[in-house]
N, C-alpha and C positions, 0 to 999 in steps of 0.2 A: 117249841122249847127254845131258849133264848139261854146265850152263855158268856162271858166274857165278858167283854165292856158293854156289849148292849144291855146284857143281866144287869152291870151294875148302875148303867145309866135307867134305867129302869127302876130299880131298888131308891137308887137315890132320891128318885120323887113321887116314891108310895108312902104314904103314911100312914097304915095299918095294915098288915094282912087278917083278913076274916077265915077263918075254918069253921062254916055252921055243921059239920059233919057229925053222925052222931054213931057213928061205928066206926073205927078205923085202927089202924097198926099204927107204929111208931112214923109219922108222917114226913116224909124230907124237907118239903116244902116247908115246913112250920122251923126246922131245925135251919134250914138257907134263910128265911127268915129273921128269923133267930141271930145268924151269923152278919145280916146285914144290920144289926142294931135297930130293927124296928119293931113298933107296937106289934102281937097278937092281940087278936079277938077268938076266940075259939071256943067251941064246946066243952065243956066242963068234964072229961074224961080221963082215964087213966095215962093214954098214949099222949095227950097234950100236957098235961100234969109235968109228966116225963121231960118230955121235949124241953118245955121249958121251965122246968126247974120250981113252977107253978105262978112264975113270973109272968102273967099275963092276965089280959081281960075273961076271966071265966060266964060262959053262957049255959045255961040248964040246956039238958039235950032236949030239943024240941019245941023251943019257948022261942018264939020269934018274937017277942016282945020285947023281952029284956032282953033279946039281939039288935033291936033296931033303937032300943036305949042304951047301949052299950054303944053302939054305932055314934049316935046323939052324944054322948057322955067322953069319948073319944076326944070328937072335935071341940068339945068346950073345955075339955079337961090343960092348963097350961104346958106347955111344948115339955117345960121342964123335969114335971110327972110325967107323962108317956115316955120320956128319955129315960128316964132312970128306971120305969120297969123295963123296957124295952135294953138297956142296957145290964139290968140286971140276968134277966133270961139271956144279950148275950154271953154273959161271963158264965154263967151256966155249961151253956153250948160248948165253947171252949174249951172246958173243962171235963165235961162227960160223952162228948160228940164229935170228938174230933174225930176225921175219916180217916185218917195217914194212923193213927191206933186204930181203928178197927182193921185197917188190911190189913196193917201188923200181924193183930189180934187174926184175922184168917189164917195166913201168910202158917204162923206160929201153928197153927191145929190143925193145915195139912201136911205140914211137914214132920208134924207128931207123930200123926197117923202114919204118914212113908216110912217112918222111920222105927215101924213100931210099936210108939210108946203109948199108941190110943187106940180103943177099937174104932171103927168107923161103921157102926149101925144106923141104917137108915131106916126100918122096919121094926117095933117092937118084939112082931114074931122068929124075926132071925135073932135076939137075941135070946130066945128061951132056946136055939135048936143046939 
C-alpha cells in the first residue's frame, strides 16, 4: 500500500484506474481515484454508480469485451473527454465523500449513543427483547 507522495507520484502518471469487479461494497480505491482526478473503468454496478456519481466508463458485469473496448476507447478517447468525466466524478467525490464528514458523521452517532440519545443495537434480536 503506498501513501503520501509516492501515492501521488503514482496517481499522477496512471491514466485510468480499471475495476472489472463484479460484486462489491462501496470501493475506496475507486473513491482515491476518484479524488485524484482520474478516469474509471468499472463495472457497471450500484457501488460504482455511487462512487462516482455515475461519471465514469461503465462495463457490463462480466463482459470482457466491452472491457477491453473500453480500455481501447479510453486511449483513443481525447485527453479532454476523459478530464472532464474524470473531473466530473471528482467534484462528485468531494461533495458526497468526503472522509473528515464521515468521521464527523461517526464521531456524531457514538457520542449520541454515550449520551443517551440513541439506542446502540447491534443484533435484530436484542432489539425485540
Amino acid at each position: 500500500e503506498k501513501h503520501g507522495r509516492e501515492l501521488a507520484a503514482l496517481q499522477s502518471n496512471a491514466y485510468a484506474h480499471v475495476f472489472p469487479t463484479s460484486n462489491e461494497g462501496m470501493s475506496l480505491a475507486v473513491i482515491e481515484a476518484c479524488q485524484y482526478g482520474r478516469l474509471v473503468i468499472a463495472t457497471d454496478i450500484d457501488a460504482n454508480r455511487e462512487a462516482t456519481g455515475g461519471h465514469f466508463f461503465a462495463v457490463p458485469t462480466l463482459d470482457t469485451e466491452v472491457l477491453a473496448t473500453h480500455l481501447i476507447l479510453a486511449c483513443a478517447t481525447p485527453s479532454f473527454v476523459r478530464e472532464r468525466v474524470a473531473s466530473m466524478a471528482h467534484r462528485h467525490v468531494l461533495r458526497s465523500h468526503d472522509q473528515n464528514d464521515r468521521v464527523d458523521d461517526t464521531l456524531r452517532f457514538y457520542q449520541d449513543a454515550l449520551d443517551g440519545r440513541r439506542e446502540l443495537v447491534t443484533m435484530p434480536s436484542l432489539a425485540m427483547a
